[in-house]
Backbone bond lengths (Angstrom), bond angles and torsions (degrees), N, CA, C in turn:
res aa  C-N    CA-C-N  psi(-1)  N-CA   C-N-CA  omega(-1)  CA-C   N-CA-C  phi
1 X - - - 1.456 - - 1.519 110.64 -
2 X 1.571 123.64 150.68 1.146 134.99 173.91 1.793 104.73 -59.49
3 X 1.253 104.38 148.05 2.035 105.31 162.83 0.834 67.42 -89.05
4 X 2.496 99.21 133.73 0.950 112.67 120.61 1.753 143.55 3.87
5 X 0.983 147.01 144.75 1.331 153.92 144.31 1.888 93.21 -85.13
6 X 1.049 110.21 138.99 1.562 138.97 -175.94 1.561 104.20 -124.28
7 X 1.587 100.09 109.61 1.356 121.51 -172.15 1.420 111.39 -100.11
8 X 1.298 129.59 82.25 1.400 136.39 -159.57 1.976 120.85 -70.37
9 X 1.393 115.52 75.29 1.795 109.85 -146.18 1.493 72.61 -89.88
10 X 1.642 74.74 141.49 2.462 87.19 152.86 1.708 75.08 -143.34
11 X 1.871 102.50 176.65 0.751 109.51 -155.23 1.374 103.73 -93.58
12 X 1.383 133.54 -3.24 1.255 144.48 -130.10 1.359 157.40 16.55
13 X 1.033 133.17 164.54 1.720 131.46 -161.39 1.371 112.19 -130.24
14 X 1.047 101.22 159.42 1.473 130.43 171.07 1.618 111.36 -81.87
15 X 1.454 104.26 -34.87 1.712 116.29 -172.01 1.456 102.81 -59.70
16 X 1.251 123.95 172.39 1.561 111.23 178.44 1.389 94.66 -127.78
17 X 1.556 122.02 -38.11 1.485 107.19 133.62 1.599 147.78 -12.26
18 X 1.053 93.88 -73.88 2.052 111.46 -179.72 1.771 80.99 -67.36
19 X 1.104 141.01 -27.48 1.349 116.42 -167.64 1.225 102.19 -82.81
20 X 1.564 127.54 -49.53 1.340 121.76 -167.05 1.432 114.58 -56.37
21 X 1.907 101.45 -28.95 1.477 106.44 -166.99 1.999 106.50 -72.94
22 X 1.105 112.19 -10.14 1.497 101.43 -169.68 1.987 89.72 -110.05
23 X 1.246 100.10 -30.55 2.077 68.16 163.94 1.400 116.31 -89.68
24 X 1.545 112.29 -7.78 1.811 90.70 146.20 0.880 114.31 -60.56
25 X 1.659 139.32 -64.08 1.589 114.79 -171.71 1.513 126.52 -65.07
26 X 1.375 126.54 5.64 1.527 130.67 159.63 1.608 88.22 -73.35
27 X 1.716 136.02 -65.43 1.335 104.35 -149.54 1.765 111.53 -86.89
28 X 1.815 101.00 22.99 1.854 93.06 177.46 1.162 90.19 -114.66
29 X 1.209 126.39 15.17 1.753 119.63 172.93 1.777 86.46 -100.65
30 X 0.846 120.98 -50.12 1.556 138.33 -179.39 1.732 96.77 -35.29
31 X 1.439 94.29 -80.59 1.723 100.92 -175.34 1.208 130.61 -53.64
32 X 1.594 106.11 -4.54 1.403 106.93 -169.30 1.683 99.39 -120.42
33 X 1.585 122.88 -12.49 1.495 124.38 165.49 1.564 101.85 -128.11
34 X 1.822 122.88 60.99 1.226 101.23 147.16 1.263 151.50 91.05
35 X 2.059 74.81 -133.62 1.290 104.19 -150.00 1.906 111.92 -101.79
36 X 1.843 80.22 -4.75 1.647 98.39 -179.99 1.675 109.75 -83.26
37 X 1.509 95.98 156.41 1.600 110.14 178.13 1.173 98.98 -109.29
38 X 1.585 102.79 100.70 1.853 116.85 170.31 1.288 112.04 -94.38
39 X 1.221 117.00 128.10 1.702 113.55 168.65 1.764 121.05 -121.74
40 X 1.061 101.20 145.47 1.768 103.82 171.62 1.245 125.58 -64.81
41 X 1.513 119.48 126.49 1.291 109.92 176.65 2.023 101.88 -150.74
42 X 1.199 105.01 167.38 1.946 109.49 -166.46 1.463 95.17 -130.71
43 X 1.348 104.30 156.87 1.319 117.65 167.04 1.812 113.41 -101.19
44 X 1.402 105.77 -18.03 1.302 128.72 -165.32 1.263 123.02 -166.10
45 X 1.371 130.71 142.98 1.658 151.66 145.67 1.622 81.45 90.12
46 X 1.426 144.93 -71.56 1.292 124.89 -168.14 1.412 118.06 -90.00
47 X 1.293 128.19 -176.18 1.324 153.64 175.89 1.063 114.82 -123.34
48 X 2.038 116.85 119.67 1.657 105.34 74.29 2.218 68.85 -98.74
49 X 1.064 118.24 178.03 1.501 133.64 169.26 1.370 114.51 -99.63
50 X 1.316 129.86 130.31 1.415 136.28 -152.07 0.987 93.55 -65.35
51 X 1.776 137.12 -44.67 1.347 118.03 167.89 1.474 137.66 -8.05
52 X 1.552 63.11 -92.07 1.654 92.92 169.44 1.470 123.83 -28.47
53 X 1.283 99.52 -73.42 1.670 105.12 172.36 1.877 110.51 -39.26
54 X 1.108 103.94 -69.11 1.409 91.67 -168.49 1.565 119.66 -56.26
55 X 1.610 112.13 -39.84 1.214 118.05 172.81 1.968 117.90 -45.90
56 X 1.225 121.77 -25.37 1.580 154.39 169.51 1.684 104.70 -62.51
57 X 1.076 116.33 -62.50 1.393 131.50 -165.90 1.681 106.43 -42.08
58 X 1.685 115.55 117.99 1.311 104.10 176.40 1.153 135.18 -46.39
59 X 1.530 133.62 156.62 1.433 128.55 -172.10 1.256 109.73 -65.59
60 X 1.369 110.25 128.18 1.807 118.10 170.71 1.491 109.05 80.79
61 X 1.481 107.78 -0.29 1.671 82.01 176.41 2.038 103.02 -102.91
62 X 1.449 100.14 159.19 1.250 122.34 -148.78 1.761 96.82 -75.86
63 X 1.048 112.29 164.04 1.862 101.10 171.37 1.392 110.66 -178.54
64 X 1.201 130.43 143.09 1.399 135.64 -140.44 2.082 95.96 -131.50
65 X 1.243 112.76 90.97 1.474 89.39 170.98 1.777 124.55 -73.30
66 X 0.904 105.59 113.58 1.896 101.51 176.01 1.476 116.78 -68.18
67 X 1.318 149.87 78.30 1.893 126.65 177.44 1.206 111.46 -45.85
68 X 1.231 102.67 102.69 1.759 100.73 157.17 1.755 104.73 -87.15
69 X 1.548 78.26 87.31 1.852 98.21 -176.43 2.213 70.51 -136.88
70 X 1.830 90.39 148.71 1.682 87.15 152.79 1.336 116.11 -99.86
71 X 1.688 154.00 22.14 1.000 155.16 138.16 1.188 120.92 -131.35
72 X 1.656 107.93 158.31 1.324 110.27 160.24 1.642 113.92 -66.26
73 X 1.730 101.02 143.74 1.179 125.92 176.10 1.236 135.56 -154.29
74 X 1.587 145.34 -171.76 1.315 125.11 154.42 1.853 124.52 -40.68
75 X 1.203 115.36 -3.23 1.056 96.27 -169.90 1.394 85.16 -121.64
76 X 1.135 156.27 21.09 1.365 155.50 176.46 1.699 87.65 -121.17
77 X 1.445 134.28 -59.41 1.436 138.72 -175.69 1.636 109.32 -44.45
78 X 1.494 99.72 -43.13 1.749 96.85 -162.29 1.549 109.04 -133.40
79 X 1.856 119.92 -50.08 1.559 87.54 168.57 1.455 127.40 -80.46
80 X 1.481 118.05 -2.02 1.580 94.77 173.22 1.248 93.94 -79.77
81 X 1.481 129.78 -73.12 1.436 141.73 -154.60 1.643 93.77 -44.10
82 X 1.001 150.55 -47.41 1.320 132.37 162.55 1.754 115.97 -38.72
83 X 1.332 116.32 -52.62 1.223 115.35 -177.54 1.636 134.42 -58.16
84 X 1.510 84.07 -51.46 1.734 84.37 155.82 1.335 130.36 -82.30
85 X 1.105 119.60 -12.35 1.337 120.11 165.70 0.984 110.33 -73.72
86 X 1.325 142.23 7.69 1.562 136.64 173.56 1.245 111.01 -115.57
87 X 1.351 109.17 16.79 1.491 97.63 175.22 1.761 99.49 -144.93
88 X 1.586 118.59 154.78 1.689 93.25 173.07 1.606 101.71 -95.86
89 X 1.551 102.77 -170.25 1.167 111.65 -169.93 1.582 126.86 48.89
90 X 1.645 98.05 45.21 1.826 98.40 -154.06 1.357 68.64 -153.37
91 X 1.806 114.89 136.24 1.579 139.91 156.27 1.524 96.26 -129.42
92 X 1.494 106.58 174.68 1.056 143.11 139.74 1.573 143.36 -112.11
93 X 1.849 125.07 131.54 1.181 102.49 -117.74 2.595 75.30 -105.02
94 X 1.088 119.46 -154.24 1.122 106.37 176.24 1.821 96.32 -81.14
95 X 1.705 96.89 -173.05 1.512 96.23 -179.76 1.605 96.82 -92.05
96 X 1.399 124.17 -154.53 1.039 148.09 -133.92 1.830 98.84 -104.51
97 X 1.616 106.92 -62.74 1.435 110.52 171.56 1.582 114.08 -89.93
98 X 1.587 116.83 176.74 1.713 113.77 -9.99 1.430 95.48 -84.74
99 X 1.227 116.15 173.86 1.483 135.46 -171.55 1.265 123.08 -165.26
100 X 1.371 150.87 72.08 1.438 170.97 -169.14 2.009 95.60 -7.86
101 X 1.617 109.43 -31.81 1.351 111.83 -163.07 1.579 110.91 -85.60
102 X 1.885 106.89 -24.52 1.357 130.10 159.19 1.559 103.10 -48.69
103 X 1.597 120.13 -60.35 1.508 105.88 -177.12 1.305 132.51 -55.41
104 X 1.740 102.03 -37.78 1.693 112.43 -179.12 1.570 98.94 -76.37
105 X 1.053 121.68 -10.23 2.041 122.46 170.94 1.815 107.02 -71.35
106 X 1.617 95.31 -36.70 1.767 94.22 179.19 0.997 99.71 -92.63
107 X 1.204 142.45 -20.27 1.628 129.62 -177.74 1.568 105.08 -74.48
108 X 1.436 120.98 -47.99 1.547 109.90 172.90 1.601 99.27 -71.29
109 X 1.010 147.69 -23.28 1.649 118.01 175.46 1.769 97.34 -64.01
110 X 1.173 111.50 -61.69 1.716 93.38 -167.77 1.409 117.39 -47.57
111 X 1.413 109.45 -38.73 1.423 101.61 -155.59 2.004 101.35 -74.94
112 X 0.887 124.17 -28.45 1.441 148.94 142.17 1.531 111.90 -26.63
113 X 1.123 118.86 -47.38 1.316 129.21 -171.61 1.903 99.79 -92.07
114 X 1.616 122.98 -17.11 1.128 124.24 -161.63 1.796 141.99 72.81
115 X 1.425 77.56 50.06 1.765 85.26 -172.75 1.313 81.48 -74.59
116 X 1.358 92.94 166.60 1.791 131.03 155.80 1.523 117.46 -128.88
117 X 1.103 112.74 159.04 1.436 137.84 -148.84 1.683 85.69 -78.27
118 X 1.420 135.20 0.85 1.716 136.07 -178.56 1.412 122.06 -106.01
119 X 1.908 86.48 -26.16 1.746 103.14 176.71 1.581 105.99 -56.65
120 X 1.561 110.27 162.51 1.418 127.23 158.52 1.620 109.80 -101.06
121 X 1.654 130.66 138.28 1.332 127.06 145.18 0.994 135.46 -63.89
122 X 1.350 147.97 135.39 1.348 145.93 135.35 1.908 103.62 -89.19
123 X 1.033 110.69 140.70 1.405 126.42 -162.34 1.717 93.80 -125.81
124 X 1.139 102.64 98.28 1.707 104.35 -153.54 1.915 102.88 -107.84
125 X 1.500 121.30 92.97 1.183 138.63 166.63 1.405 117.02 -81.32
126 X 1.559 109.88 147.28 1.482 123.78 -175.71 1.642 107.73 -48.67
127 X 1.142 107.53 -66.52 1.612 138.41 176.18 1.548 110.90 102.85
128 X 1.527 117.91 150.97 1.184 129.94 177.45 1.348 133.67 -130.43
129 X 1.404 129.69 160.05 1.770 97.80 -169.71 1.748 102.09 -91.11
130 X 1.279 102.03 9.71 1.601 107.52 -169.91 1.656 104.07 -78.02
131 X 1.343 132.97 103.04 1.494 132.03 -162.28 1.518 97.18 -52.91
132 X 1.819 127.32 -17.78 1.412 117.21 -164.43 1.372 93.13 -89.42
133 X 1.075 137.58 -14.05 1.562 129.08 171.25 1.717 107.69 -65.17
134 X 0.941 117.30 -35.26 1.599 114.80 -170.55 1.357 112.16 -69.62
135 X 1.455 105.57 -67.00 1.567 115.87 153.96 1.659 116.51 -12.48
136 X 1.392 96.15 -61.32 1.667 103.03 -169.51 1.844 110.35 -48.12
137 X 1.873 83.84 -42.42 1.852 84.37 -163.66 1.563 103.78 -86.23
138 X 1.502 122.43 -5.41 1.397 116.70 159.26 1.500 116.62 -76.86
139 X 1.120 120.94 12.45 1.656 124.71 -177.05 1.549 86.22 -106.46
140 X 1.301 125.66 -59.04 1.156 115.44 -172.93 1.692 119.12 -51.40
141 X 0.960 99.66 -42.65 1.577 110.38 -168.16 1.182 90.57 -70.47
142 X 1.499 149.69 -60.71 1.710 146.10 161.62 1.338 102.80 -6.86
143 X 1.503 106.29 -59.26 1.573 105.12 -166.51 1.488 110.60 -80.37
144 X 1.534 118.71 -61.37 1.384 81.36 169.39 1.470 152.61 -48.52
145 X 1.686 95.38 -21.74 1.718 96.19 161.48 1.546 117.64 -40.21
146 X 1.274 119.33 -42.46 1.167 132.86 -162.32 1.482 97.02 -75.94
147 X 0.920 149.17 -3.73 1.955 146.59 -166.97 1.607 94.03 -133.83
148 X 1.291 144.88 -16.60 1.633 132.19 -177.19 1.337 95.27 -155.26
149 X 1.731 92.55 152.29 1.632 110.22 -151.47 1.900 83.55 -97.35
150 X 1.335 120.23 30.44 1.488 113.22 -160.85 1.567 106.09 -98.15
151 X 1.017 133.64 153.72 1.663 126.29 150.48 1.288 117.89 -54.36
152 X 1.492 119.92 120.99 1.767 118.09 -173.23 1.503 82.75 -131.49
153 X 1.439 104.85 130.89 1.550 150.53 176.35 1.633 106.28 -120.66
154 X 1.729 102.23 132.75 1.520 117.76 -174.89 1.230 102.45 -100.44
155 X 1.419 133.16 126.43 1.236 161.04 163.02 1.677 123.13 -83.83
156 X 1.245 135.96 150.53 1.070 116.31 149.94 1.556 115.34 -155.01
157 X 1.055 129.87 136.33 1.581 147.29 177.16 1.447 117.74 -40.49
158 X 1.342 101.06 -44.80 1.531 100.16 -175.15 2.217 107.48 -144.08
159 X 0.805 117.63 179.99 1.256 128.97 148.87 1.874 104.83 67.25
160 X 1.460 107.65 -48.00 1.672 103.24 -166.70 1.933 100.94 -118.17
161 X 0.904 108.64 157.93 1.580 112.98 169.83 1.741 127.73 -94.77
162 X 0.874 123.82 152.15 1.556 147.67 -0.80 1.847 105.79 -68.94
163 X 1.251 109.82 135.24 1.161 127.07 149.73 1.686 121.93 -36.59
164 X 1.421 123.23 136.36 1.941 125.24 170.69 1.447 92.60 -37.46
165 X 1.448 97.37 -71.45 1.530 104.31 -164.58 1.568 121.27 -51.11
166 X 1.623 129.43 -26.05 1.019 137.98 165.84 1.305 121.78 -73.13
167 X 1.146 143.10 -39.37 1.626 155.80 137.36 1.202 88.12 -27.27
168 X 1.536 131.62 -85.68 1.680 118.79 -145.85 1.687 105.13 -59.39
169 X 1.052 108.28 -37.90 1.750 117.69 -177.64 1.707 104.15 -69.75
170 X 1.266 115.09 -24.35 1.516 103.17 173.06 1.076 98.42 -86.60
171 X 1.444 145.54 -53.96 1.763 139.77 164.87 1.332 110.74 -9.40
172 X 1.623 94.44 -78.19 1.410 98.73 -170.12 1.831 128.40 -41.07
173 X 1.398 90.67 -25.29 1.793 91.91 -176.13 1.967 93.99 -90.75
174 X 1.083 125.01 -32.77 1.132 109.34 172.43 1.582 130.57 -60.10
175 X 1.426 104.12 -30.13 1.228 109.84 -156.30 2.198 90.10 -140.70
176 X 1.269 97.59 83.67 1.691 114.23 -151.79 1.690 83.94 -91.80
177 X 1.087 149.60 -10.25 1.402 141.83 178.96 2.045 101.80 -86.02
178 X 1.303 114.84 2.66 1.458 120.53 -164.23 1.493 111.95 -66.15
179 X 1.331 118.02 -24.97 1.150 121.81 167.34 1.590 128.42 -67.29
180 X 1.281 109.04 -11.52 1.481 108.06 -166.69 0.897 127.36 -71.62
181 X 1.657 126.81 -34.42 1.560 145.49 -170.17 1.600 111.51 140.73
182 X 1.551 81.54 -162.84 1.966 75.61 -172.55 1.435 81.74 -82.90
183 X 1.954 75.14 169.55 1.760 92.76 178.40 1.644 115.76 93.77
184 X 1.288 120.80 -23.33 1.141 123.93 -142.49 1.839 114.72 -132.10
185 X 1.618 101.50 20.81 1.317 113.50 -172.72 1.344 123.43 82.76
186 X 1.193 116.96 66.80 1.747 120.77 -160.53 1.275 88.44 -118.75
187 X 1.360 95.26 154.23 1.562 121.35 -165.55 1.907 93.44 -102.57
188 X 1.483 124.47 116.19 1.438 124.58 164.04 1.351 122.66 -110.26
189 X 1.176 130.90 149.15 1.417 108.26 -167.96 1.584 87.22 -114.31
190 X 1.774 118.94 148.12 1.571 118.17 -178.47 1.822 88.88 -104.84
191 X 1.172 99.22 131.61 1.701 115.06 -176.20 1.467 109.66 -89.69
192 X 1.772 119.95 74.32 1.315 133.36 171.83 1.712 106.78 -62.99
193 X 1.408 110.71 54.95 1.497 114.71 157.83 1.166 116.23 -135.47
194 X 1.494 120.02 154.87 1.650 117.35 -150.16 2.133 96.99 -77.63
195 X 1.212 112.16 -32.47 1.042 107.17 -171.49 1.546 121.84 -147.82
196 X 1.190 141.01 -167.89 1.645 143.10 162.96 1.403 112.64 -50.67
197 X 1.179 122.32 149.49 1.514 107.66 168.93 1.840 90.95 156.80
198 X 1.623 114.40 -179.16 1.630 118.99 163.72 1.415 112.79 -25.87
199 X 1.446 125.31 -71.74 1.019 107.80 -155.76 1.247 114.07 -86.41
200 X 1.155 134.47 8.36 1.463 136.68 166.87 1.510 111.58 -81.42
201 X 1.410 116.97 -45.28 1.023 115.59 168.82 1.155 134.75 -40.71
202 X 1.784 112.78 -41.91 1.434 139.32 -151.06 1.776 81.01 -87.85
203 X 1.310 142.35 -39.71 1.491 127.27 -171.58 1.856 119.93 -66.12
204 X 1.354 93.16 -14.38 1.627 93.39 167.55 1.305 115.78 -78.26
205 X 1.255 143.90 -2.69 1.275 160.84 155.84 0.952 112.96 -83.63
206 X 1.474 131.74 -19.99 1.690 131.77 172.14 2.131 125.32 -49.79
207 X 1.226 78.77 -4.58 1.937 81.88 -156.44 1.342 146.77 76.77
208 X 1.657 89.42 1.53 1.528 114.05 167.25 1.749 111.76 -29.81
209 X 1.299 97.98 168.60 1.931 90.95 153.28 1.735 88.00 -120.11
210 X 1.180 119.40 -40.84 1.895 107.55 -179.47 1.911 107.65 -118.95
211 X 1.534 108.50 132.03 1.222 113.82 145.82 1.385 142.04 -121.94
212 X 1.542 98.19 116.89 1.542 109.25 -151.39 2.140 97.93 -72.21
213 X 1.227 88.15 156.36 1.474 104.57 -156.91 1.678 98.90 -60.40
214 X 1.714 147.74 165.51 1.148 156.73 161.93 1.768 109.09 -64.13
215 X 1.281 134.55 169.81 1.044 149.01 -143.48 1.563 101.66 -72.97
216 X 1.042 97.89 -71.20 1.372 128.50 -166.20 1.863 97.91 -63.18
217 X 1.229 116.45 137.56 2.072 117.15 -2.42 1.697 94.61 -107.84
218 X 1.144 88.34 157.47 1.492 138.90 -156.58 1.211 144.79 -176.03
219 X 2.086 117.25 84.63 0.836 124.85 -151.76 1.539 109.75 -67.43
220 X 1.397 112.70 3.07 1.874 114.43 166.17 1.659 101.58 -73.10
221 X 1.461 112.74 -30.09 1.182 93.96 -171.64 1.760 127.10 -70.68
222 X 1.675 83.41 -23.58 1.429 100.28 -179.33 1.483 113.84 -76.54
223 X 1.236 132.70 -17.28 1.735 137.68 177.38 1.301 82.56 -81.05
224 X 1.550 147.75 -46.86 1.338 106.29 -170.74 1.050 104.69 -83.23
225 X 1.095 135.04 -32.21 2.032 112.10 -171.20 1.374 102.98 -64.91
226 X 1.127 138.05 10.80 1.487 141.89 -168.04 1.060 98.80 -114.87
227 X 1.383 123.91 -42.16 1.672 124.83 178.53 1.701 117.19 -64.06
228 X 1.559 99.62 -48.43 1.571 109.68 165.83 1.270 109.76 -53.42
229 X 1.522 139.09 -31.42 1.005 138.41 -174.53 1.896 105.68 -61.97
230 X 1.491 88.95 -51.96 1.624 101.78 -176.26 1.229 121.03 -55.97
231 X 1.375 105.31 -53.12 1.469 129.24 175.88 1.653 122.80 -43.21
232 X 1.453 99.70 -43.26 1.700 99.52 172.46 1.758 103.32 -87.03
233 X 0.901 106.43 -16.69 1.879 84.46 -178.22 1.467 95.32 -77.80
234 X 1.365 116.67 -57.76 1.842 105.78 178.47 1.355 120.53 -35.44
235 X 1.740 105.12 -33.44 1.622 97.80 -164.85 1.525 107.19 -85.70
236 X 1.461 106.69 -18.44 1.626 103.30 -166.29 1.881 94.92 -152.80
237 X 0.937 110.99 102.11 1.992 117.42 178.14 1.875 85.31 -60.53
238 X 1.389 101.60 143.84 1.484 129.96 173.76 1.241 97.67 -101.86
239 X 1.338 143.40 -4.45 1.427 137.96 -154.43 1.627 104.36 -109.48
240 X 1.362 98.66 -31.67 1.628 101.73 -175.82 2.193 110.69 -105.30
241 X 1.155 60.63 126.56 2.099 78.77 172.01 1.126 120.11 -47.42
242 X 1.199 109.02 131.53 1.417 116.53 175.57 1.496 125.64 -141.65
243 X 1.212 125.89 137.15 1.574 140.93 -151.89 1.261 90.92 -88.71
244 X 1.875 107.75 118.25 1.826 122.52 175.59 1.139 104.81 -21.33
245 X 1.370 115.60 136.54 1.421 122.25 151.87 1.263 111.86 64.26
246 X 1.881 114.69 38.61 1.350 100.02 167.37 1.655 86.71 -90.36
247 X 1.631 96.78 160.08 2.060 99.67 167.29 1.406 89.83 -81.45
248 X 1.326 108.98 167.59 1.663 128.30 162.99 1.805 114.49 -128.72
249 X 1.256 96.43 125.75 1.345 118.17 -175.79 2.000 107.41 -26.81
250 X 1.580 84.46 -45.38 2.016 87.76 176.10 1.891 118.32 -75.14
251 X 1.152 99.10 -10.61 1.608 113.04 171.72 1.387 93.99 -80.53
252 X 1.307 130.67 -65.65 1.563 121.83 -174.48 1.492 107.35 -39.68
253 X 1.590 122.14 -60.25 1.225 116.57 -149.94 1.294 106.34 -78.97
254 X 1.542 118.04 -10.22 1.769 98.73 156.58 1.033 148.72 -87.23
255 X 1.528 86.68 -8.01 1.443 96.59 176.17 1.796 108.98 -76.32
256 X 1.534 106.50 -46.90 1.343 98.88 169.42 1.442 124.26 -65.27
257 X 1.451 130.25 -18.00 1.695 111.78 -179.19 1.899 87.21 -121.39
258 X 1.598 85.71 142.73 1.611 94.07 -178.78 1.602 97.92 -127.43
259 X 0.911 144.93 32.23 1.434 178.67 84.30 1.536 138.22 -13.25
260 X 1.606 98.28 -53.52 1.091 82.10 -175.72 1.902 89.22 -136.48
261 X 1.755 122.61 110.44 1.208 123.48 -156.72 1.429 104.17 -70.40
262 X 1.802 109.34 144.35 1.511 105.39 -178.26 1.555 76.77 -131.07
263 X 1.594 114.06 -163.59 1.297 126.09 -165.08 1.931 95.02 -85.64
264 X 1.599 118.31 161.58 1.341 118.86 131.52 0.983 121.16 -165.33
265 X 1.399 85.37 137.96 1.632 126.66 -165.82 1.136 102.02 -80.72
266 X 1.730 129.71 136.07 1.245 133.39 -131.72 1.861 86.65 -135.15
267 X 1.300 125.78 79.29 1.938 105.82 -165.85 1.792 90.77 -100.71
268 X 1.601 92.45 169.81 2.073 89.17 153.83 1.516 90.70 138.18
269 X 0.966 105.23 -167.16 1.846 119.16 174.15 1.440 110.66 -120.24
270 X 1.170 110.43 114.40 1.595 126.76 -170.66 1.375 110.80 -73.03
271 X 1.371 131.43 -16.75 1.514 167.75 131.61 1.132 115.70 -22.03
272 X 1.569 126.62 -46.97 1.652 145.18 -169.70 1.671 108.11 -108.48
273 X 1.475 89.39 70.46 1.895 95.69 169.13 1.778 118.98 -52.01
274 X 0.791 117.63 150.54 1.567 136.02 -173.29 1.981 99.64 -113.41
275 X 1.074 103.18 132.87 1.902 104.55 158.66 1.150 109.88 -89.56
276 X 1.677 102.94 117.23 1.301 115.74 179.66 2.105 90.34 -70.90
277 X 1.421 71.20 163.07 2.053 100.85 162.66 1.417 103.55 -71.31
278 X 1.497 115.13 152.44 1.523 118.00 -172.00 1.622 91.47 -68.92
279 X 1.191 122.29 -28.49 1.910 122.48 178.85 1.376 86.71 -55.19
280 X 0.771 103.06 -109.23 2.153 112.26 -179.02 1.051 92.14 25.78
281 X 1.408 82.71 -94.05 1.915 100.95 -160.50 1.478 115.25 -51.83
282 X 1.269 126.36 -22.78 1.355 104.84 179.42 1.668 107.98 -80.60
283 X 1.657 123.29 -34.48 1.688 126.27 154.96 1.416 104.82 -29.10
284 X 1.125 125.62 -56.87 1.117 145.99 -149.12 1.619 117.32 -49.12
285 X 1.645 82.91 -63.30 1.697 119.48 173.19 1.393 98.11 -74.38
286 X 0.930 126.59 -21.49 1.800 118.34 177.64 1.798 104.88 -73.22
287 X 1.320 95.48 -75.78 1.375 97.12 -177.24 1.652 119.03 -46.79
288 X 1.397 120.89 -28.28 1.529 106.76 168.47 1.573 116.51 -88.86
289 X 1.426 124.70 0.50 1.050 123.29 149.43 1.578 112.73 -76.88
290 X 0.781 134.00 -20.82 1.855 127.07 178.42 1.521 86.53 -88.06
291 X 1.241 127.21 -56.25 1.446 107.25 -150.64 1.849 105.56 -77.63
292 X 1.348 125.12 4.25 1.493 146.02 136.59 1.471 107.34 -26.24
293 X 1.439 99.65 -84.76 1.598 129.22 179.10 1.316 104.56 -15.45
294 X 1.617 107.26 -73.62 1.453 140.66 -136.07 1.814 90.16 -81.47
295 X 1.752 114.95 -27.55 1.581 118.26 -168.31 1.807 90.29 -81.61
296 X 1.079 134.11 -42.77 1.314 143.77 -149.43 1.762 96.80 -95.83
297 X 1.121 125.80 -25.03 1.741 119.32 -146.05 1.909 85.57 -144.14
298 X 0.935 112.49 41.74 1.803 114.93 -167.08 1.858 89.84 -41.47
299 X 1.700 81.90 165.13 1.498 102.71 177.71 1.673 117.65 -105.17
């Protein structure tokens, strides 16, 4: 069988920062597999457009998109799964979180940043309206419980509640010595985003007293998008044919565990629309009105 081609999606930025930082992690996924053909591709604000890319991809050869997104979301639900579904021999592999190696990535940003064993966390996520995104970043926060003896509180930027800014303001009344300095019960927020960009920005405005730096770079981060890479060819071969719209056993199991990421493989005829539920469709119309927003007001 052909290797895969490895379709490397982030969502993209406006930052020129957060940009450099995620084609560093294309060339430490690079340095560390080779022999693989990784390519760049966005769901949003930059170019080449995941479309595109796949629409490009030689005939018949096999290719695995990875999201370097840390949850499933609209853009893991509908523009990848659109993408590979329009082509055969084309999956999509899970996203990025949660991942035990994601926690020890936020535990060295704080400790980096200088927590102490008095500070409070805020564990500060994008947010999504997809309820399996939340889940995801409460797995994370589980685990980092498990690496610091600290209080870690879930935050989120956009879409779910409590608000960064609402977490640090509930801290602060819990933990009323936060103003003093280090040492002294300070509120830090851990920046669960892969790189620079809007919402990183937006946490220096939180009321924090420290915000510890975003993931990236981090060649842990890059063994897992490499693992997801692995993970969907084991779960589902791209090499062998398959009749529209069969399900695949690794499509079931993600949908049932949102915890612990397996591959999914995206099959069917992109051709053969379905009627959504008036629910659907009104999600539906939401999310392409935000992802409007997000084309016009980049991050």
């Amino acid at each position: 069988m052909n290797t895969p081609i490895l379709i490397a999606c982030a969502h993209g930025t406006s930052s020129d920062v957060g940009a450099a930082e995620v084609n560093g992690l294309r060339a430490a996924m690079l340095a560390l597999r080779p022999e693989l053909d990784i390519r760049e591709a966005y769901v949003d604000v930059q170019q080449p457009d995941l479309v595109d890319v796949v629409a490009g991809l030689p005939d018949g050869d096999p290719a695995v998109v990875v999201p370097l997104l840390l949850s499933v979301g609209y853009h893991t639900k509908v523009d990848i799964a659109r993408a590979v579904g329009s082509r055969p021999h084309s999956l999509a592999s899970a996203p990025l979180g949660p991942d035990p190696r994601l926690a020890q990535v936020l535990d060295a940003r704080l400790r980096e940043a200088g927590i102490t064993e008095h500070d409070a966390v805020v564990l500060a996520a994008a947010g999504s309206s997809n309820p399996a995104a939340a889940v995801s970043v409460q797995e994370i926060a589980r685990q980092l419980r498990k690496l610091l003896p600290n209080k870690v509180v879930v935050a989120y930027g956009a879409a779910e509640k409590p608000t960064v800014p609402e977490a640090v303001a509930a801290l602060r009344t819990a933990h009323p010595g936060s103003a003093g300095g280090e040492g002294s019960g300070r509120v830090i927020i851990a920046s669960y985003l892969l790189a620079h960009g809007y919402f990183h920005d937006q946490l220096a405005k939180a009321g924090a007293d420290v915000v510890a730096e975003p993931l990236l770079p981090s060649e842990l981060v890059a063994q897992v998008a490499l693992d997801r890479y692995t993970t969907a060819i084991a779960g589902h071969p791209v090499d062998a044919a398959e009749p529209a719209g069969s399900p695949s056993p690794a499509g079931h199991a993600a949908a049932a565990n949102t915890t612990q990421p397996v591959s999914e493989p995206v099959t069917g005829n992109p051709e053969a629309p379905t009627s959504p539920s008036p629910a659907a469709a009104a999600t539906g119309l939401k999310a392409r009105l935000k992802r409007l927003v997000t084309k016009y007001f980049p991050r």
